[in-house]
Backbone as a chain_set.jsonl record, in Angstrom:
{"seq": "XXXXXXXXXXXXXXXXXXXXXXXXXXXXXXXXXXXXXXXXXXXXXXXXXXXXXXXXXXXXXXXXXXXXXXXXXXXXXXXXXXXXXXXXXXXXXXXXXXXXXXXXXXXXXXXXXXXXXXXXXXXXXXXXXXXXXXXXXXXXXXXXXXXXXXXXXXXXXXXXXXXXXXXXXXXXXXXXXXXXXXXXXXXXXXXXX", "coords": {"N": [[161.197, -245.035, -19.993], [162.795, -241.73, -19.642], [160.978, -239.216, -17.325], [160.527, -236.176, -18.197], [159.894, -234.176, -16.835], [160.542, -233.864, -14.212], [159.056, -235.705, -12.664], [156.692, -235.053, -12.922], [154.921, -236.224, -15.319], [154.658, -238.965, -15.048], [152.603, -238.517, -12.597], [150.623, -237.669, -13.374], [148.033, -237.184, -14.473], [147.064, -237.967, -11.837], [147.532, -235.468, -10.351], [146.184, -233.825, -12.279], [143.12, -234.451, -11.391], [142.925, -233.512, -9.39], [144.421, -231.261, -7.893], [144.322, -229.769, -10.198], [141.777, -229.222, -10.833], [140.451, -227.743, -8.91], [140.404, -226.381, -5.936], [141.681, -223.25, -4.25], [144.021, -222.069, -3.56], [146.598, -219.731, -3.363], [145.284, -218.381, -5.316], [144.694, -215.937, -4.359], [147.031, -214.458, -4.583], [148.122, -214.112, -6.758], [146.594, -213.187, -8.136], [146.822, -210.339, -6.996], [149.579, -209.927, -7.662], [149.142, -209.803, -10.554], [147.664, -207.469, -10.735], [149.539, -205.988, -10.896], [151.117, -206.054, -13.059], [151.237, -204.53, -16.679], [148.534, -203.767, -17.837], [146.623, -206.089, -19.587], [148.782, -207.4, -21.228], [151.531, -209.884, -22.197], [151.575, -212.322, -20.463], [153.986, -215.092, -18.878], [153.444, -218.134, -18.138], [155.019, -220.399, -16.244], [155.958, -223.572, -16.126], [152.981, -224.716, -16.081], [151.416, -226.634, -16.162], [148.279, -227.998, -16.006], [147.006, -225.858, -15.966], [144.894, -224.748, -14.219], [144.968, -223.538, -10.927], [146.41, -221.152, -11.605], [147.043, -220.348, -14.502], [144.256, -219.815, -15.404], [143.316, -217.379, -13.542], [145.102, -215.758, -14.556], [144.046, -215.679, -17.328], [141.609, -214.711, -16.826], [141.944, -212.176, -15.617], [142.601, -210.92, -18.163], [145.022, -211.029, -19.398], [147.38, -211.546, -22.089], [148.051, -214.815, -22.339], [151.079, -216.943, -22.143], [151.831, -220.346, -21.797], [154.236, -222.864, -20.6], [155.239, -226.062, -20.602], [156.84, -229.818, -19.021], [155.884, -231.649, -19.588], [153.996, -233.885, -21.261], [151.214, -234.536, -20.446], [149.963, -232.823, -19.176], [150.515, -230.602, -20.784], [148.134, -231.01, -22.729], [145.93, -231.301, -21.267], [145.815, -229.209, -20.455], [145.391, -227.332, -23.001], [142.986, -228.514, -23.869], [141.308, -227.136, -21.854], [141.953, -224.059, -22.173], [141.506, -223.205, -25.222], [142.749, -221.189, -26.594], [144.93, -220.35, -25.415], [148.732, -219.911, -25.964], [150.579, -222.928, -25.433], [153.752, -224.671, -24.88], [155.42, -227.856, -25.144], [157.602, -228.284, -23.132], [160.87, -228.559, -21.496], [161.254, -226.507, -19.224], [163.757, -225.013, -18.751], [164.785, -224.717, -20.824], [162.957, -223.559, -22.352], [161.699, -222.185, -25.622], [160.058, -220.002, -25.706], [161.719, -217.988, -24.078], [162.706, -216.581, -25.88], [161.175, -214.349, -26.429], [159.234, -211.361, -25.122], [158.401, -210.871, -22.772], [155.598, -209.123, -20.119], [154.964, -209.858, -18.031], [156.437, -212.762, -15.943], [155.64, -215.729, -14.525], [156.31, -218.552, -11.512], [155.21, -220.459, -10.348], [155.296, -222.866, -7.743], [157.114, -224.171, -9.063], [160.234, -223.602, -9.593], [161.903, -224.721, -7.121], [161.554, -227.121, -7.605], [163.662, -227.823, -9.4], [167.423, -228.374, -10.215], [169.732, -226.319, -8.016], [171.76, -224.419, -9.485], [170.124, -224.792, -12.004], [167.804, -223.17, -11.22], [168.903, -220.411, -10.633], [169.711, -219.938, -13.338], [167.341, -220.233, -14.774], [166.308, -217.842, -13.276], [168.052, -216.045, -14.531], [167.45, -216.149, -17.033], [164.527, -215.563, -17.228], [164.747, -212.644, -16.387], [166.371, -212.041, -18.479], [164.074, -212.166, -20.555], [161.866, -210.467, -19.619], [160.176, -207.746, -20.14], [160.958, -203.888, -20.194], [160.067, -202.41, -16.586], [158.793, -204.875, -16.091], [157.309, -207.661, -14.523], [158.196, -210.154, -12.412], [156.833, -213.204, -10.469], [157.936, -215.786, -8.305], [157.776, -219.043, -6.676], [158.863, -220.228, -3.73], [160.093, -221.796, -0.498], [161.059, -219.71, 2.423], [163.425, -220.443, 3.809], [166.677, -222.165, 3.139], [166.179, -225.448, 2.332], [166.444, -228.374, 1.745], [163.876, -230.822, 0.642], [162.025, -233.893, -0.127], [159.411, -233.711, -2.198], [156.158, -233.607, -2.402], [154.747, -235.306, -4.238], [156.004, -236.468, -6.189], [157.878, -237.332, -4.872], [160.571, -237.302, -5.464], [163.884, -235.045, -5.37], [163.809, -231.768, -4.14], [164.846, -228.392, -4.275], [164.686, -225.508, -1.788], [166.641, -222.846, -2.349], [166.491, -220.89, -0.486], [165.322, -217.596, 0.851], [167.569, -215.329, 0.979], [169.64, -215.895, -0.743], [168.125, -216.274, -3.113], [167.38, -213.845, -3.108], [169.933, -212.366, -4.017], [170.336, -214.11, -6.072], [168.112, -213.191, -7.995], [168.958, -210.177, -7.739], [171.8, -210.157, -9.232], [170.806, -211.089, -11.64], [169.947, -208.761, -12.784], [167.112, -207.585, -11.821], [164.921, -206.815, -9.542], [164.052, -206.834, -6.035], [161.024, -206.825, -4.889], [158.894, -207.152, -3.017], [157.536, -209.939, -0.895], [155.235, -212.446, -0.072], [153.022, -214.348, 1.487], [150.695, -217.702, 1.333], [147.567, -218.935, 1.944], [147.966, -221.448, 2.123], [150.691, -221.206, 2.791], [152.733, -221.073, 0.905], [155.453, -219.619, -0.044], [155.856, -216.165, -1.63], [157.797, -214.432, -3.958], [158.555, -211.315, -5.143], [159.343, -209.634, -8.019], [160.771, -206.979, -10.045], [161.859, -205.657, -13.236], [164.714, -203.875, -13.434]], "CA": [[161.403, -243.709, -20.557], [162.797, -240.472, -18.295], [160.493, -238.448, -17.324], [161.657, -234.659, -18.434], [158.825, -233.158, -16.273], [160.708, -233.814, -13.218], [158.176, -236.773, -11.913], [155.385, -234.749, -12.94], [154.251, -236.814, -16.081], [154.066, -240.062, -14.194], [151.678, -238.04, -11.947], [149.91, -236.021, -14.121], [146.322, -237.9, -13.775], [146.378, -237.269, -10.16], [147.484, -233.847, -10.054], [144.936, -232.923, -12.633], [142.043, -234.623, -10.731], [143.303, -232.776, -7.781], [144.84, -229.37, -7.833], [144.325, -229.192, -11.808], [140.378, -229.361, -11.149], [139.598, -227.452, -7.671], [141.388, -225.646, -4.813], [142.257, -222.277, -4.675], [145.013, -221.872, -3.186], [147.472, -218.913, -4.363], [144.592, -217.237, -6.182], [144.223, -214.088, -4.225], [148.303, -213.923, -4.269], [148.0, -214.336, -8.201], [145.662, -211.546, -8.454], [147.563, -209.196, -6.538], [150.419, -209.4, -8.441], [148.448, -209.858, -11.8], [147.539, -206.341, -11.009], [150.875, -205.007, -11.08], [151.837, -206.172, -14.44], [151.059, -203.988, -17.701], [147.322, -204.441, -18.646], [146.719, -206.985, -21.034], [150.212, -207.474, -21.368], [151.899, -210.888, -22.112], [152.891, -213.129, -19.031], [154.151, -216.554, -19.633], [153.249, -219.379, -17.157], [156.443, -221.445, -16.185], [155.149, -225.114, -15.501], [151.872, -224.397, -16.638], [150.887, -227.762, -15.459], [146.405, -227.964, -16.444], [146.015, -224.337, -15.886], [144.042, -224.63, -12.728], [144.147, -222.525, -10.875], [147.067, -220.217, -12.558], [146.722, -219.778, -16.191], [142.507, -219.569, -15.224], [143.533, -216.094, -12.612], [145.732, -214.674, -15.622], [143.358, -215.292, -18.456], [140.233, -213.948, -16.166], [142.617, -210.662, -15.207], [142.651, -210.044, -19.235], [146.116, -211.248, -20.387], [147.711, -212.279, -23.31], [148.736, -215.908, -21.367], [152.037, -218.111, -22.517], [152.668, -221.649, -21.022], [155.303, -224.071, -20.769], [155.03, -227.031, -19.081], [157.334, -230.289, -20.061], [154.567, -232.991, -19.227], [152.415, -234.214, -22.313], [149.326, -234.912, -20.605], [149.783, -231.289, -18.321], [149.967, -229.574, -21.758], [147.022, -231.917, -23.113], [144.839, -230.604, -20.23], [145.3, -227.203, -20.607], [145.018, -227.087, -24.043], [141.777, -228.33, -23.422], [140.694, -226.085, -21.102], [142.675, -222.875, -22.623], [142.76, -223.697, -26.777], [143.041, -220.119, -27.393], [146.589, -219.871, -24.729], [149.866, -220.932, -26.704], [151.478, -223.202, -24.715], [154.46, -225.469, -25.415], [155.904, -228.969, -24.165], [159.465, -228.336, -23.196], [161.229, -228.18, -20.305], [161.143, -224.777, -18.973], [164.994, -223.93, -18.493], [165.259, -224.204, -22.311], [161.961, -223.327, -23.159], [162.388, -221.061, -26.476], [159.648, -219.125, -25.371], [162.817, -216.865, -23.428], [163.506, -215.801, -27.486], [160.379, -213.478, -26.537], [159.619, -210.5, -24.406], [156.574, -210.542, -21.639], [155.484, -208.144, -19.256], [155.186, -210.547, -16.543], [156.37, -214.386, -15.968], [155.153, -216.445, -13.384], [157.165, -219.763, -11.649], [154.305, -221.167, -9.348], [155.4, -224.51, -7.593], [157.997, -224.48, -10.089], [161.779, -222.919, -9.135], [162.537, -225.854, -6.162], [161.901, -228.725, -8.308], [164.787, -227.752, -10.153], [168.659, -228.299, -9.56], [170.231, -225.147, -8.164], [172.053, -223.996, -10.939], [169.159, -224.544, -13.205], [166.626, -222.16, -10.967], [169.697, -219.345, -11.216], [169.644, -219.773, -14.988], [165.959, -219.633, -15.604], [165.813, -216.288, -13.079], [168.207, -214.641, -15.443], [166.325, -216.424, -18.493], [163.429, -214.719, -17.345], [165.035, -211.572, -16.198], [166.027, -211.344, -19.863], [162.507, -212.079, -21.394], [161.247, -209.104, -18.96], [160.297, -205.907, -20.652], [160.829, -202.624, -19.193], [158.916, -202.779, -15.886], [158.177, -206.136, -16.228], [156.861, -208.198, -13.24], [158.534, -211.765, -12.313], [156.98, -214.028, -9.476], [157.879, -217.41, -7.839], [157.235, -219.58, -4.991], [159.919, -221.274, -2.781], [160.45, -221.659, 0.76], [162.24, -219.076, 2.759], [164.499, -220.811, 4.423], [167.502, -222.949, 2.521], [166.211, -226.417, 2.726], [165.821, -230.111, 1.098], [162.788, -232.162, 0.919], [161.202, -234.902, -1.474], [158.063, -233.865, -3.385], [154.973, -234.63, -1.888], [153.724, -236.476, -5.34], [156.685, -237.809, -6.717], [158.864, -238.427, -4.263], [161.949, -236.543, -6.153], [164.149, -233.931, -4.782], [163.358, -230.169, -4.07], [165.453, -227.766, -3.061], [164.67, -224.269, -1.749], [167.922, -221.698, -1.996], [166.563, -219.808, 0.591], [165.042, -216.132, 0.543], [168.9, -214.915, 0.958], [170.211, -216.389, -2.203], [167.073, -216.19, -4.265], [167.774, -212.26, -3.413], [171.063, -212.728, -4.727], [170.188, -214.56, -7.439], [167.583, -211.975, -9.001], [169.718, -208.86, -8.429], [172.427, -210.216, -10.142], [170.243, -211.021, -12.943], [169.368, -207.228, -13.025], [165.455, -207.251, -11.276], [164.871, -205.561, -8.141], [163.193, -207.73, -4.945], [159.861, -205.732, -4.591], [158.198, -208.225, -2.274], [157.272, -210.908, -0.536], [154.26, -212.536, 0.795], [152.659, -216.223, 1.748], [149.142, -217.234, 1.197], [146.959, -219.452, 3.422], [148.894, -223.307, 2.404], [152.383, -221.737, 3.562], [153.681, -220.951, -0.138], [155.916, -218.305, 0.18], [155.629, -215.536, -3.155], [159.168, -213.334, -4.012], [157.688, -211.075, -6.424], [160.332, -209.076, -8.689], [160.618, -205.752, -11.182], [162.641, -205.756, -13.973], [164.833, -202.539, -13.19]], "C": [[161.583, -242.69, -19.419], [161.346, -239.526, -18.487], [161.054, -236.88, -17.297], [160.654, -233.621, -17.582], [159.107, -233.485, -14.996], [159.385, -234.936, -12.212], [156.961, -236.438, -12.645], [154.348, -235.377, -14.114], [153.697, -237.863, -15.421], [152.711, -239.488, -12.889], [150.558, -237.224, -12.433], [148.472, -236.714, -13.869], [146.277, -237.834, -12.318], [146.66, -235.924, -10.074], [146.207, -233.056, -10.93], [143.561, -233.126, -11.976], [142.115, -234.026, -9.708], [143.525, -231.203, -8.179], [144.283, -228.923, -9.646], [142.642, -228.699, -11.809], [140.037, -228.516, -10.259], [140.906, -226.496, -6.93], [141.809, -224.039, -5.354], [143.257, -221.403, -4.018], [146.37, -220.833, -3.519], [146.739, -217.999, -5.062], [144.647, -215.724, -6.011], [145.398, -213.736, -4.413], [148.636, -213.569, -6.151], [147.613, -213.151, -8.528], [146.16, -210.539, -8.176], [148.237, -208.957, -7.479], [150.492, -209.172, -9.724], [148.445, -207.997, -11.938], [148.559, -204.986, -11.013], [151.582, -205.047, -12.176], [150.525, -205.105, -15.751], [149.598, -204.861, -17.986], [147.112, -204.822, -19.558], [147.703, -207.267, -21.776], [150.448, -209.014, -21.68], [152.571, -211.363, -21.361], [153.096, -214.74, -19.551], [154.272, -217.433, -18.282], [154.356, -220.663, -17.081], [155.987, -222.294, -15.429], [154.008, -224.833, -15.389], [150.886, -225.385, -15.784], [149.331, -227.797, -16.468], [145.83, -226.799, -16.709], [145.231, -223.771, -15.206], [145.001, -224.37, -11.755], [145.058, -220.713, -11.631], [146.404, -219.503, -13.608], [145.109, -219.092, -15.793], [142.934, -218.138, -14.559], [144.156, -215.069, -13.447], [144.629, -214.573, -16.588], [142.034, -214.286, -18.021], [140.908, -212.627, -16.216], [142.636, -209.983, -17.38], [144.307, -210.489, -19.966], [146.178, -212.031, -21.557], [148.947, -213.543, -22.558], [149.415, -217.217, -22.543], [151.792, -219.527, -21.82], [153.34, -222.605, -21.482], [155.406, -224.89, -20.047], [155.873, -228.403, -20.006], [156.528, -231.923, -19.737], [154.155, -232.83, -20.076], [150.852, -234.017, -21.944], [149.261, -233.841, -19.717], [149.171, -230.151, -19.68], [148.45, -230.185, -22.631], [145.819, -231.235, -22.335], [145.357, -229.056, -20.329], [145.199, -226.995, -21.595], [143.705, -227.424, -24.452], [140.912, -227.758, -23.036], [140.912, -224.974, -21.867], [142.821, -222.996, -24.333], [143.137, -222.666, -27.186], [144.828, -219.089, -26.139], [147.525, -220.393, -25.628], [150.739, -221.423, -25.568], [152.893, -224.859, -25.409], [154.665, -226.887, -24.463], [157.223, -229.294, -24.115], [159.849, -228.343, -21.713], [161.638, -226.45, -20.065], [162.684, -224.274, -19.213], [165.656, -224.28, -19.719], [164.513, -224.048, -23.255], [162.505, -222.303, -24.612], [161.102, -219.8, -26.838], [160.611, -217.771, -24.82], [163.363, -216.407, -24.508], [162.493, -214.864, -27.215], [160.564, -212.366, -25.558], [158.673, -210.266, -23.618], [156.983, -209.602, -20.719], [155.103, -208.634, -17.822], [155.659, -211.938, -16.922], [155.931, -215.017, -14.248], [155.733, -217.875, -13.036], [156.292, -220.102, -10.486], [154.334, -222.776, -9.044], [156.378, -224.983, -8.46], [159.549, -224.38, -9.777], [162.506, -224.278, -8.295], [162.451, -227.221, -6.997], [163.291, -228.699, -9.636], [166.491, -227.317, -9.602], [169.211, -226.755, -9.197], [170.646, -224.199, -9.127], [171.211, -223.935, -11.776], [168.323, -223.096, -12.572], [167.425, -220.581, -11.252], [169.928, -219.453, -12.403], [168.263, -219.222, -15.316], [165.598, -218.096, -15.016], [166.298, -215.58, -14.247], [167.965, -214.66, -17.105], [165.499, -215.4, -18.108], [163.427, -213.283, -17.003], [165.257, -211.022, -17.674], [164.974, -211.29, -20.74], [161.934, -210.894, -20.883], [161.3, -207.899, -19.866], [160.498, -205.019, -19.653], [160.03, -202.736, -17.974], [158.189, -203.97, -15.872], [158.434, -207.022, -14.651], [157.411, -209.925, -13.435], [157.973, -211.916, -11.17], [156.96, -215.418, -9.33], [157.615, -217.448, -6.933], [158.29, -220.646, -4.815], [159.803, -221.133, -1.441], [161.324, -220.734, 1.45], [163.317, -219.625, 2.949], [165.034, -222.099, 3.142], [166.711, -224.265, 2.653], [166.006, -227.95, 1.644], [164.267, -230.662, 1.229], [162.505, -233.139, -0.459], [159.44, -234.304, -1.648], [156.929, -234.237, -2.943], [154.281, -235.639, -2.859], [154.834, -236.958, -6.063], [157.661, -237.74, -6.06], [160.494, -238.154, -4.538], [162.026, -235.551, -4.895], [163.75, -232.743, -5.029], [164.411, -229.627, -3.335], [165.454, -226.278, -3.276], [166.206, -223.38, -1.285], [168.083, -220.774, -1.238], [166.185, -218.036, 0.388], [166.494, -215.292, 0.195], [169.469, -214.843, -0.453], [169.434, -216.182, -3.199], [167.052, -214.565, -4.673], [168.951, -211.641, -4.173], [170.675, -212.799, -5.94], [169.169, -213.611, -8.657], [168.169, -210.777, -8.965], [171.014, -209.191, -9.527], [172.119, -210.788, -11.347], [169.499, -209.67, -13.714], [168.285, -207.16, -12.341], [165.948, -206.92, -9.653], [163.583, -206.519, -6.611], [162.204, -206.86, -4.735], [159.116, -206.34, -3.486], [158.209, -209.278, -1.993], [155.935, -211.399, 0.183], [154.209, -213.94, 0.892], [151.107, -216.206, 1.75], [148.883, -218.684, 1.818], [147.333, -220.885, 3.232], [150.534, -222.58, 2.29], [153.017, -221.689, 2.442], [154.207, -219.55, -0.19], [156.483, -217.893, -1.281], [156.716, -214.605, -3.153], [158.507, -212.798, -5.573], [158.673, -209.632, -6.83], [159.606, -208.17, -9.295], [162.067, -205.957, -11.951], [163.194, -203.705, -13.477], [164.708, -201.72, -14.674]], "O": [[160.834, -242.655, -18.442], [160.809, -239.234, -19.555], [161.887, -236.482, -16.483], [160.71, -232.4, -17.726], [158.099, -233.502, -14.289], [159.036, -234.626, -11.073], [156.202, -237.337, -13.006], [153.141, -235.16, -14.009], [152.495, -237.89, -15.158], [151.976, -240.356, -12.419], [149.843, -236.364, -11.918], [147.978, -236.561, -12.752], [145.206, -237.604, -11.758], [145.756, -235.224, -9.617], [145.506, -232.118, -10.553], [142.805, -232.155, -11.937], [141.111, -234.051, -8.996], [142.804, -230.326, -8.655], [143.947, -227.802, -10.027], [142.249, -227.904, -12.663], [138.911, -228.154, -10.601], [141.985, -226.107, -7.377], [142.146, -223.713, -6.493], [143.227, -220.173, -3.997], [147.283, -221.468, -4.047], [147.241, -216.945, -5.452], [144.654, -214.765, -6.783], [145.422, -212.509, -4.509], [149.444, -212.714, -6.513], [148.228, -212.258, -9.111], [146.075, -209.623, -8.994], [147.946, -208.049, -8.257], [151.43, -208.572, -10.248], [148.977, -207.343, -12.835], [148.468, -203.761, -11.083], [152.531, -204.294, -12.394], [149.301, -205.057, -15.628], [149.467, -206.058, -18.243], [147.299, -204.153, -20.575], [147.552, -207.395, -22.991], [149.424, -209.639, -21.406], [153.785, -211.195, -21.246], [152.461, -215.351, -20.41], [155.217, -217.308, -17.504], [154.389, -221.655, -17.809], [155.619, -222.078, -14.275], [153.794, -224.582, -14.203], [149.954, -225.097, -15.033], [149.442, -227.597, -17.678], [144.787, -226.524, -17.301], [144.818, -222.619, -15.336], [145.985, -225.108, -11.787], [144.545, -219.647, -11.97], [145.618, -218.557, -13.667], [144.919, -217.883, -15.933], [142.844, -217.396, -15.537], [143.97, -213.861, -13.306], [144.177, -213.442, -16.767], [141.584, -213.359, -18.695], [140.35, -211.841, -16.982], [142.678, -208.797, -17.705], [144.548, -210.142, -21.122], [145.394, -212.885, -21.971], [150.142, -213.375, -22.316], [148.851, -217.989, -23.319], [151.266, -219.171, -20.765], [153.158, -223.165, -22.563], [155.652, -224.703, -18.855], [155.815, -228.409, -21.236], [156.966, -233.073, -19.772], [153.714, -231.692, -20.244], [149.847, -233.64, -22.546], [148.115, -233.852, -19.268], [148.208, -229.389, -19.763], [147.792, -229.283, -23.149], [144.875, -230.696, -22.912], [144.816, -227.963, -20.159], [144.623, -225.908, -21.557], [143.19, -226.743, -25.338], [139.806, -227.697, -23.574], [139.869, -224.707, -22.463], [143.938, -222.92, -24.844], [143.896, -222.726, -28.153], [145.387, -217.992, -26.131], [147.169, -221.438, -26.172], [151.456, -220.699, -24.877], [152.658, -225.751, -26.223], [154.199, -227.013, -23.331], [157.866, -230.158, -24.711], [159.01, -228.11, -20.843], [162.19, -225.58, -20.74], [162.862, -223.216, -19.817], [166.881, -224.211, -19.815], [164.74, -224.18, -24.457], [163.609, -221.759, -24.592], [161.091, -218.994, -27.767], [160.256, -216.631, -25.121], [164.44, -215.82, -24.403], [162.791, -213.976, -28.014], [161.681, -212.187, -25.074], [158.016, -209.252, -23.855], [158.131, -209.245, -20.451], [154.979, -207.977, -16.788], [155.39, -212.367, -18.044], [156.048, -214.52, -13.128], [155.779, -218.624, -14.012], [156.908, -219.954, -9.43], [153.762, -223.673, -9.663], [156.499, -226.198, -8.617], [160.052, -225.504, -9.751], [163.519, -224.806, -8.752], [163.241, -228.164, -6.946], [163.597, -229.526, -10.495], [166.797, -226.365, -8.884], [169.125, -225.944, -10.119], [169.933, -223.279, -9.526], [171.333, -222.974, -12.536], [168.206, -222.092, -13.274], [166.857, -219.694, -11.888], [170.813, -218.62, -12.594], [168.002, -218.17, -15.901], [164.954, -217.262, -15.654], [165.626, -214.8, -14.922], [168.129, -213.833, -18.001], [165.692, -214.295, -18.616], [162.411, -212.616, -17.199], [164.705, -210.024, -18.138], [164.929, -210.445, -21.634], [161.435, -210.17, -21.745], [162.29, -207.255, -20.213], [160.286, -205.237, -18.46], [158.981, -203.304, -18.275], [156.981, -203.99, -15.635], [159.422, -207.004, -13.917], [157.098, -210.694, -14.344], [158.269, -211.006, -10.395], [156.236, -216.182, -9.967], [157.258, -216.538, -6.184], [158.523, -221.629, -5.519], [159.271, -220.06, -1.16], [162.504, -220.871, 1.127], [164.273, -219.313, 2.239], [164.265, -222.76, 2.444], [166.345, -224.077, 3.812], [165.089, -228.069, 0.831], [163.792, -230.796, 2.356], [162.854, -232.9, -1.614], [158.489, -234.757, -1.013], [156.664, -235.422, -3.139], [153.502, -236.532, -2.527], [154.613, -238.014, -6.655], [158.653, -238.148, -6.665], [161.422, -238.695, -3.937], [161.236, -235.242, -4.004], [163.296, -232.522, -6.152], [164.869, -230.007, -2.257], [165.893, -225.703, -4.272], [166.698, -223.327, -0.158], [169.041, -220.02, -1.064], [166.948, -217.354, -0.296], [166.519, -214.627, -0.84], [169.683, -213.823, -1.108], [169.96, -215.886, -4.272], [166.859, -214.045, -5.772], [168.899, -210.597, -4.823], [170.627, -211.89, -6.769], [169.444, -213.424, -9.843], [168.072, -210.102, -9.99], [171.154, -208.51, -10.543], [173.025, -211.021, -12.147], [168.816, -209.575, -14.734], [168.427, -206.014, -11.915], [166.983, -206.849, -8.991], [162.353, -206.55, -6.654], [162.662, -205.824, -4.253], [158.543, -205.393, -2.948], [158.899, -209.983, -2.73], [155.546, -210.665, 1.091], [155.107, -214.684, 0.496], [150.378, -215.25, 2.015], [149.789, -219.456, 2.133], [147.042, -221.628, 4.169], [151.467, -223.224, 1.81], [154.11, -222.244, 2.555], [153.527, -218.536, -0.349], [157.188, -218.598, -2.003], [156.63, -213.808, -2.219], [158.154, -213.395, -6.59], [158.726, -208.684, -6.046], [158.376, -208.145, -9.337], [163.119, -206.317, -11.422], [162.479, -202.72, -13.292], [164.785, -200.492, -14.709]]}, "num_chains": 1, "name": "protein.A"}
């Protein structure tokens, strides 16, 4: 059977014993930008994954928290953890969550595991889910590059800060930032104009 979660089903029991359970990695970068979106607003978690340590940094901040993740046993574990989040089991770049309208979305570890063309679709998916003032961030690599996956072994490929700038103005949002937090994940953190 394919896996539609990009490797991540066949892995999903180690990633949740691992990152799904512990580490906090990204948190304080989470928080920051948590606090720039509309209080108590609806953000929607793109690759949701367990909910550790994500979804957990949004629901603590007070939101009304989406996720989509297209792993069974990712959405299994966070529905566990989270039963009162709605989250779905689709693949993100046709989730039909993007029929709605949040005040933030979030693509953590998510954007590079997907073919070029797809990650420029889901920005200006999620550029159109954006309300007024609405807050988008992901995480990719600055620089253009290839690699395989540290857990499954699939391709990744980062488009590069350049292009990713590209790619959200001409989906309408506005580059507001950038930062990196202490494992080297670099955060491009958008406004809906």
């Amino acid at each position: 059977m394919r896996d539609r979660a990009n490797g991540y089903e066949s892995v999903a029991a180690q990633y949740v014993a691992g990152r799904g359970t512990g580490g906090t990695i990204g948190v304080r970068q989470v928080r920051d930008w948590a606090a720039t979106v509309r209080a108590g607003g609806a953000v929607l978690d793109l690759g949701c994954g367990p909910g550790y340590p994500v979804t957990q940094a949004l629901v603590d901040a007070g939101f009304e928290v989406y996720g989509v993740d297209a792993s069974p046993s990712m959405i299994a574990a966070i529905r566990t953890r989270f039963p009162d989040v709605e989250v779905v089991c689709e693949r993100v770049e046709t989730s039909s969550f993007f029929g709605r309208t949040f005040d933030g979305v979030i693509a953590w570890g998510l954007l590079f595991l997907l073919r070029p063309a797809v990650q420029e679709r889901v920005i200006r998916k999620v550029a159109r889910a954006l309300a007024p003032n609405g807050r988008f961030v992901f995480t990719a690599p600055r620089q253009a590059c290839e690699w395989n996956d540290a857990m499954t072994g699939r391709p990744s490929v980062s488009l590069g800060a350049e292009r990713y700038r590209c790619a959200v103005e001409a989906a309408g949002l506005t580059m507001i930032g950038e930062t990196e937090d202490e494992g080297k994940n670099r955060y491009y953190m958008t406004s809906r104009k």
